[in-house]
C-alpha positions as CSV (number, residue, x, y, z in Angstrom):
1,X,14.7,-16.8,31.6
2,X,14.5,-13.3,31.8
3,X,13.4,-12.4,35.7
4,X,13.4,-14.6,38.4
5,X,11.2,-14.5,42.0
6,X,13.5,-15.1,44.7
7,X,13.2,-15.7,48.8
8,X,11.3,-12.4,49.4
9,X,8.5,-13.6,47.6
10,X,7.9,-16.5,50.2
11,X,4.7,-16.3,52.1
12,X,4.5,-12.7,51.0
13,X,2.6,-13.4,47.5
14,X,1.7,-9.2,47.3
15,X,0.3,-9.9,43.9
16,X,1.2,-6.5,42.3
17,X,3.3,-8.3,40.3
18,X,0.5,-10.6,38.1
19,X,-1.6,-7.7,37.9
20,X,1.1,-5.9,36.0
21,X,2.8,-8.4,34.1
22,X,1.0,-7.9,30.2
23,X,1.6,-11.4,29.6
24,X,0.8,-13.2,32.3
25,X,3.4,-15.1,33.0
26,X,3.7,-14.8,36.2
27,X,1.9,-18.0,38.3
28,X,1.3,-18.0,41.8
29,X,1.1,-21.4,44.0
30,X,0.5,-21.6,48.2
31,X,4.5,-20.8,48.4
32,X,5.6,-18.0,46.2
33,X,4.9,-16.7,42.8
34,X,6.6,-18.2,39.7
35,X,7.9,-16.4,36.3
36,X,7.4,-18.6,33.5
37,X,10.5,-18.3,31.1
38,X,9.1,-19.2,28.2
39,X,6.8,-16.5,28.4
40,X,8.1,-13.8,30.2
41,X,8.9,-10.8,27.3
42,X,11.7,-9.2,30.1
43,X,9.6,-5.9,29.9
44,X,10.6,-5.6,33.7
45,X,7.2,-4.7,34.9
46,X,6.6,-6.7,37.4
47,X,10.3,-5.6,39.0
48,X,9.5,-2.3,39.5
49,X,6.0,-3.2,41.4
50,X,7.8,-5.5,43.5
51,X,6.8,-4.5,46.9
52,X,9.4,-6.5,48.7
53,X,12.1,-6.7,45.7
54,X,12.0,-9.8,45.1
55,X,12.6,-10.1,41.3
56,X,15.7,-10.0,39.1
57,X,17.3,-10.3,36.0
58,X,18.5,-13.4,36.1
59,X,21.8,-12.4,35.7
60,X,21.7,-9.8,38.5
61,X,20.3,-12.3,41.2
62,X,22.7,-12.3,44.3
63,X,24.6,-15.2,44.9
64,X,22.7,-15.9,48.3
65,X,19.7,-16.1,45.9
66,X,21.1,-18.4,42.9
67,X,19.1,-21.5,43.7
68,X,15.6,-20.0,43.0
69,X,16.8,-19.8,39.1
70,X,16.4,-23.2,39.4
71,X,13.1,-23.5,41.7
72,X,11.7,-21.2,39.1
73,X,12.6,-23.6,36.2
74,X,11.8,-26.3,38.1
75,X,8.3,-25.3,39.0
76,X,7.1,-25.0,35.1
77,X,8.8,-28.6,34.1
78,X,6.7,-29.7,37.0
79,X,3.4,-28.3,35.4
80,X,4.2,-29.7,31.4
């Protein structure tokens, strides 16, 4: 996985993010938005739009934030 969403994104869902991902990868559902890791290209678009900052490199999320690696896995096994 290449960026993950993490706690910021909760109930904010700004959107800036799918409009500039160039792969669309990026999934949004009534809690947050999602990065799909199998499709994700870790261009780091959708980082720098962020308004809230609430995407990483997956290995620079803070350790507060380590369980929405996870969440985000979890919510595309959910969807296969």
């Amino acid at each position: 996985m290449a960026f993950v969403i993490t706690s910021a994104c909760e109930n904010e869902k700004a959107g800036e993010c799918i409009e500039t991902c160039p792969v669309d990868c990026i999934v949004e559902d009534q809690k947050q938005m999602y990065i799909d890791p199998d499709v994700c290209i870790d261009c780091g678009a959708c980082e720098a739009v962020c308004p809230v900052e609430a995407i990483y490199p997956e290995d620079e999320v803070p350790e507060s934030e380590q369980k929405y690696i996870q969440i985000n896995r979890d919510f595309f096994k959910s969807r296969s």
